[in-house]
Backbone bond lengths (Angstrom), bond angles and torsions (degrees), N, CA, C in turn:
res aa  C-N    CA-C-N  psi(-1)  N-CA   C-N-CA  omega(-1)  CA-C   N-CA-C  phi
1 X - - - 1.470 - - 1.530 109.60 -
2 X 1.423 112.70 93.23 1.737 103.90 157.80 1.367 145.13 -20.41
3 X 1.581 108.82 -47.99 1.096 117.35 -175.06 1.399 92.45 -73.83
4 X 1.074 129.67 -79.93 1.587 130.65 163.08 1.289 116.64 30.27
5 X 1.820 95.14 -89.88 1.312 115.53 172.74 1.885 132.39 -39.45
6 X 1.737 83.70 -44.05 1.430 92.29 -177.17 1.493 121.75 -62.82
7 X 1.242 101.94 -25.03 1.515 103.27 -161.87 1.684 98.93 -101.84
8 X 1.411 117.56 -18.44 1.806 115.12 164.27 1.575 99.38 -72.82
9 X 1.726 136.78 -25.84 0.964 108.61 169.14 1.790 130.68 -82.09
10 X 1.157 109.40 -12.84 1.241 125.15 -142.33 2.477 80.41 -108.53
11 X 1.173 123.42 -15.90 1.475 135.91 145.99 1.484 107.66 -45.28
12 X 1.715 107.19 -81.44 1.025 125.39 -171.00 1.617 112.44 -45.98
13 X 1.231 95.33 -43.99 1.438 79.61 178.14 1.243 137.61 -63.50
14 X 1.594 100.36 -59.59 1.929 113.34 137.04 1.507 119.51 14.75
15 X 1.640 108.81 -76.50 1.035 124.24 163.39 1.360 154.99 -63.81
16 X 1.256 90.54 -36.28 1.952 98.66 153.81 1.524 107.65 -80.75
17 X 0.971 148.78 -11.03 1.751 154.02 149.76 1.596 101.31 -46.64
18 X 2.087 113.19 -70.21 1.032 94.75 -164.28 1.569 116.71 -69.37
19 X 1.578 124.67 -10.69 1.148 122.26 -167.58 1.458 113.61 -89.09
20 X 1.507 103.37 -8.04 1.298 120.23 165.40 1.837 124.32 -57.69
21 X 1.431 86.02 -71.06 1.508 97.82 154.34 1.277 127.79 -39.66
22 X 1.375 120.41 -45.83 1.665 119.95 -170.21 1.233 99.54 -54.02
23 X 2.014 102.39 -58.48 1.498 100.42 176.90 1.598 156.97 -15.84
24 X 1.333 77.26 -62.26 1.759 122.90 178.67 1.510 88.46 -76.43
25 X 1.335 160.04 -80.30 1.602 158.98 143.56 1.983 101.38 14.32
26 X 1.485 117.28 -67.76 0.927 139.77 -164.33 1.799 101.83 -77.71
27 X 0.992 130.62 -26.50 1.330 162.27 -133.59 2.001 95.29 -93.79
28 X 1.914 78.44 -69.81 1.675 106.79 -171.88 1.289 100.93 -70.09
29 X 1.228 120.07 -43.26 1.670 125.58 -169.66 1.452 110.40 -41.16
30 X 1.683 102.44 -66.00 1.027 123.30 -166.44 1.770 107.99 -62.89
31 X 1.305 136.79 -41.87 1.347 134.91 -171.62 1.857 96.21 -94.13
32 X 1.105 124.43 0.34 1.527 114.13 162.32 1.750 108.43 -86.36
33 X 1.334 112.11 -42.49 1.397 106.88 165.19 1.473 124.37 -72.75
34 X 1.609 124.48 -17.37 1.653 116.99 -179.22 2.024 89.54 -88.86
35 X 0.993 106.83 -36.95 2.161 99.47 166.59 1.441 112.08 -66.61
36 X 1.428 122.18 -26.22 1.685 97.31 177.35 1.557 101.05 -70.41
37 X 1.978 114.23 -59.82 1.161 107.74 -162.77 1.529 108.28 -51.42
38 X 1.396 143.21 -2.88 1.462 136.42 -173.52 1.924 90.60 -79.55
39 X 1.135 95.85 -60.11 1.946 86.55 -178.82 1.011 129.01 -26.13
């Protein structure tokens, strides 16, 4: 089923986006705290 398919891919993607973001969230976190401790 196409439609099927389309819409388990069109999830997936969804999801590697939001886990993208977390990343990038987790990303900033981490190099705002290794730049404070440099101060």
């Amino acid at each position: 089923n196409i439609a099927l398919r389309l819409k388990e891919a069109h999830k997936n993607k969804r999801q590697a986006q939001e886990s993208l973001e977390d990343n990038i969230e987790m990303y900033k976190e981490e190099v705002t705290e290794v730049f404070l401790d440099l101060l």
